[in-house]
Structures are given as C-alpha cells and as structure tokens.
SEVEX-745769 format. One record per residue (C-alpha): residue in three letters; x, y, z. Coordinates in Angstrom, 2 decimals, m for minus. Example, Ala and Ser with C-alpha at 12.3 -4.5 7.8 and 13.67 -1.06 7.14 Angstrom:
2
<site><code>ALA</code><east>12.30</east><north>m4.50</north><up>7.80</up></site>
<site><code>SER</code><east>13.67</east><north>m1.06</north><up>7.14</up></site>
This chain:
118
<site><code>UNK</code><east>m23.52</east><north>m39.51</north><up>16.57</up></site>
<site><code>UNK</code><east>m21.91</east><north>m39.24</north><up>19.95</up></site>
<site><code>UNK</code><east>m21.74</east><north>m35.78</north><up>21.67</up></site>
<site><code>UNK</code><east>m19.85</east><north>m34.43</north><up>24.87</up></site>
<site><code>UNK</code><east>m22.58</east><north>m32.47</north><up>25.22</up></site>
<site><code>UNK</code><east>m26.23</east><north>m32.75</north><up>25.10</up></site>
<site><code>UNK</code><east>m28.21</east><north>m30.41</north><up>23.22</up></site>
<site><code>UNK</code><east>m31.87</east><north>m29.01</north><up>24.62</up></site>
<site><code>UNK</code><east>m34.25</east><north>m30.01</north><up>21.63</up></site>
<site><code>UNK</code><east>m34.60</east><north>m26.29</north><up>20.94</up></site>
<site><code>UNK</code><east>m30.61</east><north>m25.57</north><up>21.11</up></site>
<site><code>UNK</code><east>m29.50</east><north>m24.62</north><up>17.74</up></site>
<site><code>UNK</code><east>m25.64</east><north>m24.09</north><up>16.79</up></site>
<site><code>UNK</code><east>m24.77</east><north>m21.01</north><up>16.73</up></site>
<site><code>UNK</code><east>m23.52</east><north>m19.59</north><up>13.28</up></site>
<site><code>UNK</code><east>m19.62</east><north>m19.49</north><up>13.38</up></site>
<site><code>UNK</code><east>m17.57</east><north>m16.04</north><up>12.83</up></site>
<site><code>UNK</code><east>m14.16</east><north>m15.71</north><up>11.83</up></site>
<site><code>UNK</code><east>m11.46</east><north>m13.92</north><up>13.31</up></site>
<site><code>UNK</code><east>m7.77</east><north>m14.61</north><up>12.00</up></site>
<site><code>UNK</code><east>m4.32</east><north>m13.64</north><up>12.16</up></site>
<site><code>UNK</code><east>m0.68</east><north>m14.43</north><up>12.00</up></site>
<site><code>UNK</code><east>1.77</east><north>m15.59</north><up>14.40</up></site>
<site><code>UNK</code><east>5.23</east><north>m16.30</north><up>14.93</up></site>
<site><code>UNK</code><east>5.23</east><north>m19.75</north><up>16.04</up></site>
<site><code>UNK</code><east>6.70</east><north>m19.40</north><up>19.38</up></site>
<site><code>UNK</code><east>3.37</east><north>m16.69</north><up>19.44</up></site>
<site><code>UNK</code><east>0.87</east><north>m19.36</north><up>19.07</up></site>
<site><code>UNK</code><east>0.69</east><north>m21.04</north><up>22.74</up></site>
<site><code>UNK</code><east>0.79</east><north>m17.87</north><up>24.76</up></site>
<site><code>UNK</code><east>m2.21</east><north>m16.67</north><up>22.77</up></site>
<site><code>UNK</code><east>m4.00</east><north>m19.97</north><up>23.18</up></site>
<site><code>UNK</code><east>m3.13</east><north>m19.84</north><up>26.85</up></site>
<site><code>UNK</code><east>m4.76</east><north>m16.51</north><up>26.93</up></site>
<site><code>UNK</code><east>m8.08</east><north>m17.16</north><up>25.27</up></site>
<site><code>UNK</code><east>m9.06</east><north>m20.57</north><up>27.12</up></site>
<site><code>UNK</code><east>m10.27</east><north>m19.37</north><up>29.86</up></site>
<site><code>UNK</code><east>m12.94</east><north>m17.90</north><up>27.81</up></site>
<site><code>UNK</code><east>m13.60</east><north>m21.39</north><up>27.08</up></site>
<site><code>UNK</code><east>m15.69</east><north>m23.13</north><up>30.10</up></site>
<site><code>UNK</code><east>m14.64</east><north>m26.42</north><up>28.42</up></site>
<site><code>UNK</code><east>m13.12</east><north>m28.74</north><up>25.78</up></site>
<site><code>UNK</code><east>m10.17</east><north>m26.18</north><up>25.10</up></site>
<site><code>UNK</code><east>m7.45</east><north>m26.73</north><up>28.04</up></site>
<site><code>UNK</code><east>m3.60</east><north>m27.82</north><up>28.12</up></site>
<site><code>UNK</code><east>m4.46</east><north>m30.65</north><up>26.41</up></site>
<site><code>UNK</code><east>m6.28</east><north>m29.31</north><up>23.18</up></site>
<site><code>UNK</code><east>m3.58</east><north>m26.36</north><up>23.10</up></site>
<site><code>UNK</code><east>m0.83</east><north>m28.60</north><up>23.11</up></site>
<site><code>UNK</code><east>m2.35</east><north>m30.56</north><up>20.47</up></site>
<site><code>UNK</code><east>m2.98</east><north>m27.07</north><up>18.39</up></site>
<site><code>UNK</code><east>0.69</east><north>m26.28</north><up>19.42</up></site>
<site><code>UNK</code><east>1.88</east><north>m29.32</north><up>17.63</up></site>
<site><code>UNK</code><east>m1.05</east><north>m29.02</north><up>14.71</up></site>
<site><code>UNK</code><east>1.06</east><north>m25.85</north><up>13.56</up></site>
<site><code>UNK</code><east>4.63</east><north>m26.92</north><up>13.91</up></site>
<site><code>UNK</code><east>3.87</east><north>m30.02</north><up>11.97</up></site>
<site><code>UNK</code><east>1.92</east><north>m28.50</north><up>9.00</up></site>
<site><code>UNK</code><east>3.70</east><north>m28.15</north><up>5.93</up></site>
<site><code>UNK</code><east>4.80</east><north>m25.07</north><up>4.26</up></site>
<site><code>UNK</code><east>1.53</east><north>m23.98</north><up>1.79</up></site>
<site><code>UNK</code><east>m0.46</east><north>m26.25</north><up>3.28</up></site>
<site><code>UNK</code><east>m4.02</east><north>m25.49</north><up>5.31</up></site>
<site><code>UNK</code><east>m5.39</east><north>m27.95</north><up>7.90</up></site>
<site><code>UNK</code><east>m7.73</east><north>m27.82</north><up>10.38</up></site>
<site><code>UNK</code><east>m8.75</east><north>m28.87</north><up>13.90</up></site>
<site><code>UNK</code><east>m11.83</east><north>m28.56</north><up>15.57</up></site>
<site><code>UNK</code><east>m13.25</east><north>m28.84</north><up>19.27</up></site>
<site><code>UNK</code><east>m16.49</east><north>m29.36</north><up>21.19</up></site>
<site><code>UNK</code><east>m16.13</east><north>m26.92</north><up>23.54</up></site>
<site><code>UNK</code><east>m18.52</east><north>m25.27</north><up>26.16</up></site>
<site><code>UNK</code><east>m18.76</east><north>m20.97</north><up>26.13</up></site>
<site><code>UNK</code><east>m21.06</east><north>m18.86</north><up>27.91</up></site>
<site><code>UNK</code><east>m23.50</east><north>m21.92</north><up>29.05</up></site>
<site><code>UNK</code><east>m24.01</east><north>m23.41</north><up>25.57</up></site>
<site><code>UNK</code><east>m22.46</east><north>m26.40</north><up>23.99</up></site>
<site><code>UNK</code><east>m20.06</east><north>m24.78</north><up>20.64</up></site>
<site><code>UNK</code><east>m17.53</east><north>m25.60</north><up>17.94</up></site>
<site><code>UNK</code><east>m14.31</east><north>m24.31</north><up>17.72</up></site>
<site><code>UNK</code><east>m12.41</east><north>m24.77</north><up>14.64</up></site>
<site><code>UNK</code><east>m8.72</east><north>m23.86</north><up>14.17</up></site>
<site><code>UNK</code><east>m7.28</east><north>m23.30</north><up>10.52</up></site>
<site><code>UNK</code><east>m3.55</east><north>m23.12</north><up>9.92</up></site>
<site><code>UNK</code><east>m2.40</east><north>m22.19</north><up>6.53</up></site>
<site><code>UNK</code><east>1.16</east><north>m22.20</north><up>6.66</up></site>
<site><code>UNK</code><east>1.77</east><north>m19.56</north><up>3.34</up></site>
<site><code>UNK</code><east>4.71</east><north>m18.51</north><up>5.38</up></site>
<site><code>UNK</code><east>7.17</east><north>m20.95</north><up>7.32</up></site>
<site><code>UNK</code><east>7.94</east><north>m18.09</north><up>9.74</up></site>
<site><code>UNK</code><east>4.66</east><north>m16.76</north><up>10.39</up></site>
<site><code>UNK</code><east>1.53</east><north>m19.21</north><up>10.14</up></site>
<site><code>UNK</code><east>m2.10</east><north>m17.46</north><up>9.51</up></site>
<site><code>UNK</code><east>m4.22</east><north>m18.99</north><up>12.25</up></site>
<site><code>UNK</code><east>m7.99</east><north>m18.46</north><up>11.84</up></site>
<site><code>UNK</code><east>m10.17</east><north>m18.91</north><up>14.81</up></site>
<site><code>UNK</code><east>m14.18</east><north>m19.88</north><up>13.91</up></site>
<site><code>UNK</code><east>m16.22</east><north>m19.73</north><up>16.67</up></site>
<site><code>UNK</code><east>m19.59</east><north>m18.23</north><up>18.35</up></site>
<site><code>UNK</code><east>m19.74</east><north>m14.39</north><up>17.54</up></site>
<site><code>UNK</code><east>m19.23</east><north>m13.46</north><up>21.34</up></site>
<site><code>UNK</code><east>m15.99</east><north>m15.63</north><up>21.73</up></site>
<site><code>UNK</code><east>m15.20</east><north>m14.43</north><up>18.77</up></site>
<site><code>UNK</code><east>m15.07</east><north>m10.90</north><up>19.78</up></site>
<site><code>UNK</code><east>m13.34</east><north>m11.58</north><up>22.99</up></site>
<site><code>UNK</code><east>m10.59</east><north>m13.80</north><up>21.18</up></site>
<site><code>UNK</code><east>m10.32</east><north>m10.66</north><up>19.04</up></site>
<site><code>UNK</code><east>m10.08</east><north>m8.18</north><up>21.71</up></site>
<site><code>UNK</code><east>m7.60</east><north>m10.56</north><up>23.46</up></site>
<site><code>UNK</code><east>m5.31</east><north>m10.60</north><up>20.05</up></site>
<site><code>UNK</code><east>m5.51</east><north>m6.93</north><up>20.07</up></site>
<site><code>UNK</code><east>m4.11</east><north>m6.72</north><up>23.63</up></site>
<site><code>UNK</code><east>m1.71</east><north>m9.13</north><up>23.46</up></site>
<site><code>UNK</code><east>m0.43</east><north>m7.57</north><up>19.87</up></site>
<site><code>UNK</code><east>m0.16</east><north>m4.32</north><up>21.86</up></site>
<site><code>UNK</code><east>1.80</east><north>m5.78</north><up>24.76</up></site>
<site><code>UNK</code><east>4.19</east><north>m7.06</north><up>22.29</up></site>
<site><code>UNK</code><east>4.65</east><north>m4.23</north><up>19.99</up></site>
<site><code>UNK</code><east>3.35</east><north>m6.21</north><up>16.99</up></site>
C-alpha cells in the first residue's frame, strides 16, 4: 500500500470523530476555505475544488464520500467528507476527522454560522 506519508512504527491512527452539518451549496467552499488552514497538508485548492464539485454532482438522496490523506498538528490523518444530499437545497456534509480538528472545524462552523446569521 502506497502512503504520502510515512508512519513511525509506533504511530497509530487516530480514532475519527464526527462533526456534521448542512449547507447551502454556495456555503460549502467558503467553509472549506476556512478550515484548511487547519490542515498542514493534503487539503488545499485542489482537494476543495474537488469536494466543491463532489457535492454539486451528487444526486438528490444519495450519500457519497471522499476521503484525504492529510497532515494536522504533526501527524499523518484521514479526512473523510460525507455528502448526503436528503435535500437538493441544503446538502448535510459530515466532516470525520482527528478529535482536535474536529473541534476546531466545529468551532470554525459555529463562527462562520454566526457571521452569517444562520
């Protein structure tokens, strides 16, 4: 199995947690935008564009998902992206990740909600 990354022999992957929401679609890339800089790397313009496009093509009560090797807080990591488009005008995006950027992709969400009025 190939890996961006390389593990230390006594790295383990972390356990995922789940933090979700929905969005209006024209919502979803300036929340991505947002959390990758938490993200040291595998989760730039590219990936979000890709996510971007993930979510506009996915059909109406249908859930797919991406996922990413990315980099966060010195430690190689997964991030997987769920779309489950139950309503054309709002997908429900769920974010699994390591607990810590899970929290700050949380706290992010909560801020930009506010900012918005949402």
């Amino acid at each position: 199995m190939f890996s961006l990354f390389k593990k230390k022999p006594d790295e383990q992957p972390e356990p995922l947690q789940e933090f979700s929401t929905n969005f209006d679609p024209e919502m979803v890339r300036p929340f991505l935008e947002r959390i990758q800089p938490f993200i040291e790397s595998g989760f730039g313009a590219p990936q979000i564009e890709q996510v971007c496009q993930f979510v506009a093509g996915t059909p109406h009560d249908v859930e797919r998902s991406l996922e990413f090797a990315i980099r966060h807080a010195g430690k190689s990591a997964k991030l997987q992206i769920r779309v489950f488009m139950d309503d054309i005008d709002a997908p429900d995006i769920y974010f699994f990740s390591p607990p810590a950027l899970s929290q700050k992709i949380q706290a992010e969400y909560i801020k930009f909600a506010d900012e918005r009025g949402m």
